[in-house]
N, C-alpha and C positions, 0 to 999 in steps of 0.2 A: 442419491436419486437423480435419474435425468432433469435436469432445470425444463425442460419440454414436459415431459410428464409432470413434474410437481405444478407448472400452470396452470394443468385440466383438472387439479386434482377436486375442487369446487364445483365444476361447471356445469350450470345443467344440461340432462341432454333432452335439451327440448328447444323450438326455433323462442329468437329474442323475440322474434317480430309478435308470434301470438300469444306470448308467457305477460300477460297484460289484463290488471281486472278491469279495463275497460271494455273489451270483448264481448260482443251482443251477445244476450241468451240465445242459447237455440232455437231454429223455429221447427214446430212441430211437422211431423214426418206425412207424407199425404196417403188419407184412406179414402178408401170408396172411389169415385168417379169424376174426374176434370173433364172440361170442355173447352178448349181456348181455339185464339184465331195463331197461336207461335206459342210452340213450347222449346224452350231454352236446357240442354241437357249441359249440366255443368256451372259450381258456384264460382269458379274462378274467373279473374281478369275477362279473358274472352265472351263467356256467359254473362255475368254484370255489364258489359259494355255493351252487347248484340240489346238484353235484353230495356236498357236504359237508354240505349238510342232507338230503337224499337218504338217506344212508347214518346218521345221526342219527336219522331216525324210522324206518328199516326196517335193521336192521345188516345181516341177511342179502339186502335189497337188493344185485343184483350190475351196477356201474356203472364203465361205460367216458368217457370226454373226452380229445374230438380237438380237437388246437391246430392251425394250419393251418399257424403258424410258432413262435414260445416263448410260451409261457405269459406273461402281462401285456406283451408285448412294444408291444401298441396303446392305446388310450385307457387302459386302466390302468394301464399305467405312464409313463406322459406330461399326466397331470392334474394339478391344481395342491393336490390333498392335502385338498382343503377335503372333511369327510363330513357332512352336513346332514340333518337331523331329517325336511325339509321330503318329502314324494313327491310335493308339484304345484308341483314348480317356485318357490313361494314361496306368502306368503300370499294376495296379492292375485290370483294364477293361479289359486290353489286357491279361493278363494271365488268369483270369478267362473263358473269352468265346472260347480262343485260345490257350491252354498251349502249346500245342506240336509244333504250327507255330510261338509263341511268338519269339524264336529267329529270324527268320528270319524277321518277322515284325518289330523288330526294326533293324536289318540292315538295311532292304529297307527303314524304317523310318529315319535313319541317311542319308543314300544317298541321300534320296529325300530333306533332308535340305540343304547337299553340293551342290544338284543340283543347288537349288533355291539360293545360292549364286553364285554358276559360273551364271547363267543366269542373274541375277544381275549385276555383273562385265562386263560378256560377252555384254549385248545389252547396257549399259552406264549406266543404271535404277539407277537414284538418287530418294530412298527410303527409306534413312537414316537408311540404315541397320547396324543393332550392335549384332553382335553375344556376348552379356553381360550374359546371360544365364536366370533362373530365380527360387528365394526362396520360397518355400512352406511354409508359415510362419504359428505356434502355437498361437493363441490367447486365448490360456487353459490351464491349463495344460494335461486335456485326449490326448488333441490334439497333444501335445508334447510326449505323448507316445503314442500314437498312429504313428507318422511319427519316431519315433524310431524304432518301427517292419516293417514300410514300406522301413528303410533303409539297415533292416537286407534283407528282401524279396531282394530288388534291388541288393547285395552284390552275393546273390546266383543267380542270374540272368544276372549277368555282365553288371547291367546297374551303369554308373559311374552316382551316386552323393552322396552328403557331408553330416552330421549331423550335424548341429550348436547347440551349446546352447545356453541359452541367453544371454549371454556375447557376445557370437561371434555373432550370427543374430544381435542384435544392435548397436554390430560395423559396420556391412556393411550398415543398417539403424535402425535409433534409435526411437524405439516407446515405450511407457510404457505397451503398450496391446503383446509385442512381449514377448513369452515365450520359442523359439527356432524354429530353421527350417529347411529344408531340401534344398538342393542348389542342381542346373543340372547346371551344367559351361557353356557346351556346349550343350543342346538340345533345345534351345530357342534363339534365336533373338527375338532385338527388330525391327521391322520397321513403316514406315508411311505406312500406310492401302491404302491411297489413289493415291500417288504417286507410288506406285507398279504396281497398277492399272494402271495408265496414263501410267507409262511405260512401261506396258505389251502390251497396247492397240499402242503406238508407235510402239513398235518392230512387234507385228506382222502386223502394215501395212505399214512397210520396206521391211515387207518379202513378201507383195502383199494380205493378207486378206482383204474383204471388210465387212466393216463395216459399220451399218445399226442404226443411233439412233431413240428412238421413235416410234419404228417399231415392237409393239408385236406380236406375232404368235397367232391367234385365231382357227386355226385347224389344223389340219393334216390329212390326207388321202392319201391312196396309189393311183398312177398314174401309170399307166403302171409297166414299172421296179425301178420306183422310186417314191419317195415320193415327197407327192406336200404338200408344209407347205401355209396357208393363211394368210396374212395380212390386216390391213385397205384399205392400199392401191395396192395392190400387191400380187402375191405369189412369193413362193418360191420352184423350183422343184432340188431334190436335190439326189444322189446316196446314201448320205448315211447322217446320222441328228444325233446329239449329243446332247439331253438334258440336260442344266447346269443350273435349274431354281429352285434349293433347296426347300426354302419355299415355293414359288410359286407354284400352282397348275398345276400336270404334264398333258401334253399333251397325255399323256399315262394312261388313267384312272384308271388301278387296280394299277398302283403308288402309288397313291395319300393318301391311308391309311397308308403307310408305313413313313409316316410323318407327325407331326402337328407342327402348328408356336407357338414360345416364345417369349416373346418378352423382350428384354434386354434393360437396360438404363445405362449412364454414362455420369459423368460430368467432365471439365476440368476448371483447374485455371488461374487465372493470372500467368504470369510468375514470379518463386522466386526470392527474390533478395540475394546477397550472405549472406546474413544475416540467411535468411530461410533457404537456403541451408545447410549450418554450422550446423543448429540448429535441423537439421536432418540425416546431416550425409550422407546424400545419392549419392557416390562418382562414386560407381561401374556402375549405371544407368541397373542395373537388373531389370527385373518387378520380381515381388509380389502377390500370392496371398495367400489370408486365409485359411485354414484345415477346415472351418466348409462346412455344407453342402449348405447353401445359404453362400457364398463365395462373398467378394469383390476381384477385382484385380486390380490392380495400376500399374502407371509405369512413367517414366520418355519420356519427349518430349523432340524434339531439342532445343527448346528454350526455356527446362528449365521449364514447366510445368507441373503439376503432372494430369495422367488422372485417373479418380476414377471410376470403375464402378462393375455390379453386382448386386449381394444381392437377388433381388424381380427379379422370370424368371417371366413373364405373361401370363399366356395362358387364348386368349380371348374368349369370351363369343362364344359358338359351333363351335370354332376352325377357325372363319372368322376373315380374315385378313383385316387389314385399318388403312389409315394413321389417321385415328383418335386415336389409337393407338402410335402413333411415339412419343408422351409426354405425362407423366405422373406427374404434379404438387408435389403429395402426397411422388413418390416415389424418386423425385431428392431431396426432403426436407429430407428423411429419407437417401439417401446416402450424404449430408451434415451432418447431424448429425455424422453419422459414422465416417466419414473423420474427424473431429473436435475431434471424441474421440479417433482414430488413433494417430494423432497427434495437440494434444492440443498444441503445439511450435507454431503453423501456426496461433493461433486464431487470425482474422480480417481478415484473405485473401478470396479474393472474388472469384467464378467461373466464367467464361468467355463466358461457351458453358455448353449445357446440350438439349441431344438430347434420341433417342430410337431406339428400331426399330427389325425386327422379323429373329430370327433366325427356321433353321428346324433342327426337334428332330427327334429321332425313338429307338424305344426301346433296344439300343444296344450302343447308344448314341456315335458310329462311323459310318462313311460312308458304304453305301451298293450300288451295281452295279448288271448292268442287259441289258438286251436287249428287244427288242419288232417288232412286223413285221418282221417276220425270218432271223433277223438279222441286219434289213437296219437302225435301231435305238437305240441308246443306251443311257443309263444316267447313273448320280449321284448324292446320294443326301442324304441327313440323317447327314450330319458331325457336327452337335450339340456344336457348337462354337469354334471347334477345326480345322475351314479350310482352313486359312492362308495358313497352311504350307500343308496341308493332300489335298486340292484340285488340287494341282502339281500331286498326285501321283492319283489322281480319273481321269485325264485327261489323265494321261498313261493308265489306267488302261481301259477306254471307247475307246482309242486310238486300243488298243490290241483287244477289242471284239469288233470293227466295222472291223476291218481290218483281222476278224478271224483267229488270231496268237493265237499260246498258247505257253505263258509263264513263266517266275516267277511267274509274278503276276497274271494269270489269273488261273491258280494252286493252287494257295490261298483257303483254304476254307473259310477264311472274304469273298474273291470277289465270290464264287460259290452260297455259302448260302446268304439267306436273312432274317432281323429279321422278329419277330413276327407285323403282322399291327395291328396298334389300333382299340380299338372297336369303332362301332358306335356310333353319338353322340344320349344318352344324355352320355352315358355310358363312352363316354373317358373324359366329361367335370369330372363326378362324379372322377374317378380312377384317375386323374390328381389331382384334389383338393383334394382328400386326402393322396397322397403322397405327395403332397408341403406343407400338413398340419403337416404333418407326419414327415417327414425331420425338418420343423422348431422346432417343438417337441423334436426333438431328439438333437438339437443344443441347445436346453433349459436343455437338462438331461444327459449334459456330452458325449453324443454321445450314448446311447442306444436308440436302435432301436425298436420301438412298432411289434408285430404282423402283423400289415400291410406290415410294410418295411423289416419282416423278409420272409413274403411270397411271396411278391415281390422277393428278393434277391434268396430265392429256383426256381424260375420261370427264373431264369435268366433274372429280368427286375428290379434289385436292382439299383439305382441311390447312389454312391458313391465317387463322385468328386467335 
């Protein structure tokens, strides 16, 4: 039998993060008639933060959030834990679309990570948060010169991080595919995806949010001076509405181009024993990922388990989303292989969990903001697997333009502008498949880049992370 296949042969296929009997009961699904001054559509990251800071600047703010199914049940609780400093997607995204607000974007990128530890601390949220940081690791050599001139760029840009070589990257872990790497100390935590969740969704209903599971929003239409949202059973009439539904299809129709779903998979191990541990090296409990352009990322669990995931993004068949989707047999087998040739020290350990599931993209591959119904509605949405940390500050930022403040952040040319919407299908199925064709090509050819992915890049729709 393939040593890849006999790993999965265990594993469940469901994420590790919610496969947990600590998991709040469900809250019951909303009937009959709500009345609030902000209703929150969406249980995830974005939603718990819009709706817990919400109620933090205005206590007698009275605030409703509708889950369509459980709370963290989608991209938040099936991401790989990494919460990142970074809102443009990285440095090199963010200086190209933004040179002249790049400083301040990562100020406010820095703040919004200290935020999201005080609020941590602050509401009790056992999250297993580790500000361990995270290495950009060479699996090449291009690659290792390559994050050589990304270190010089960082230097003149005052962002703090390290050059390793390969001596030092596999002292902090030791793989034979590791050729050097680039270390942020401090722009990365690690935490549990799910238990953030849970205790986002506590705090804000200490703070008096009502919250709604099973309860998806099927329209919206303006009522009077306010908006009236529909549900199965119920609606929901409300002063003013926060869209936090990412991939999900917006409630706001000419949205809904400015994003399409991907869909990502990762697997988790048995836990190491100190044998494995030793035999890797891996003390610091940094996550990890690879310099190529289909990228793995890894990282260490609390107890000791290594989560592996990446590689293969998926975008399905004319951009329609379904949990038939959420596993992909072919592509856990090929990120087992990977994992084995990462670190061939571990061969025989089994996977535990191997699950999927869709995140939303947009051609700028960072979050974009906006309003709708002159003003009584706002969203966010496009954070392209960077939301852990960047959906804190999409919640400030939807906070500010429902409550028509202008601020920092609403001064922003990221928050004013918005990218380019994808084309119609069949047309974005074609231009997608040939740039993930394109991309693995160029991970074949030392990192050059075809004609495609150079006209892309002139368009300012270059994928480079």
């Amino acid at each position: 039998m393939d040593p890849a296949a006999r790993s999965l042969a265990d594993a469940e296929q469901t994420p590790y993060w919610l496969d947990d009997p600590a998991r709040p009961a469900a809250r019951a699904a909303l009937t009959g008639e709500e009345d609030c001054d902000l209703l929150v559509v969406g249980g995830g990251y974005t939603g718990l933060w819009t709706a817990l800071l919400a109620k933090e600047r205005d206590p007698d703010r009275d605030v409703v959030l509708i889950e369509g199914a459980r709370v963290g049940w989608a991209a938040s609780g099936r991401n790989g834990g990494f919460c990142a400093a970074s809102l443009t997607h990285g440095m090199l995204n963010g200086l190209a679309r933004w040179p002249d607000e790049f400083p301040l974007l990562q100020s406010l990128g820095e703040r919004n990570l200290d935020a999201i530890e005080d609020a941590v601390a602050r509401h009790g949220i056992d999250c297993e948060f580790e500000r361990t940081g995270e290495i950009d690791v060479a699996t090449a050599p291009y690659q290792y010169a390559e994050l050589r001139e990304t270190a010089a760029i960082a230097a003149e840009n005052g962002v703090g991080v390290e050059l390793l070589d390969r001596d030092q990257v596999r002292a902090e872990v030791d793989s034979p595919t590791f050729h050097g790497g680039l270390y942020d100390r401090r722009g990365v935590a690690m935490l549990h995806p799910a238990k953030l969740v849970w205790g986002l969704q506590r705090a804000a209903e200490r703070l008096g949010v009502r919250i709604y599971e099973r309860t998806p929003a099927t329209a919206m239409v303006r009522h009077r001076a306010a908006m009236a949202v529909r549900t199965p059973y119920g609606r929901v009439l409300a002063h003013r509405v926060a869209l936090a539904t990412n991939a999900f299809p917006s409630l706001v129709r000419r949205v809904r181009p400015y994003t399409v779903p991907v869909y990502d998979y990762a697997l988790v191990t048995q836990p190491l024993t100190g044998a494995q541990r030793d035999a890797i090296g891996w003390r610091g409990r940094q996550g990890l990922g690879d310099s190529a352009n289909r990228f793995h990322y890894f990282r260490l669990t609390a107890d000791q388990r290594i989560l592996w995931g990446g590689y293969d993004a998926v975008y399905p068949r004319g951009g329609r989303m379904s949990t038939d989707h959420d596993h992909r047999p072919e592509t856990y087998r090929t990120l087992a292989r990977h994992f084995f040739t990462c670190f061939p020290q571990l061969e025989g350990l089994a996977f535990s969990h191997a699950w999927g599931g869709a995140i939303d993209t947009c051609t700028r591959f960072s979050a974009f903001f906006g309003t709708a119904w002159s003003g009584r509605v706002g969203y966010a949405a496009g954070y392209t697997g960077l939301g852990v940390g960047a959906s804190r500050f999409g919640a400030e930022v939807m906070l500010d333009l429902l409550d028509g403040e202008a601020t920092e952040r609403t001064r922003l040319d990221m928050v004013r502008r918005k990218p380019l919407p994808f084309p119609p299908e069949p047309f974005a199925s074609a231009g997608i498949g040939l740039t993930q064709w394109s991309l693995a090509r160029a991970d074949r050819s030392e990192g050059r880049r075809n004609l495609w992915l150079r006209t892309m890049d002139r368009a300012g729709l270059g994928f480079d992370s």
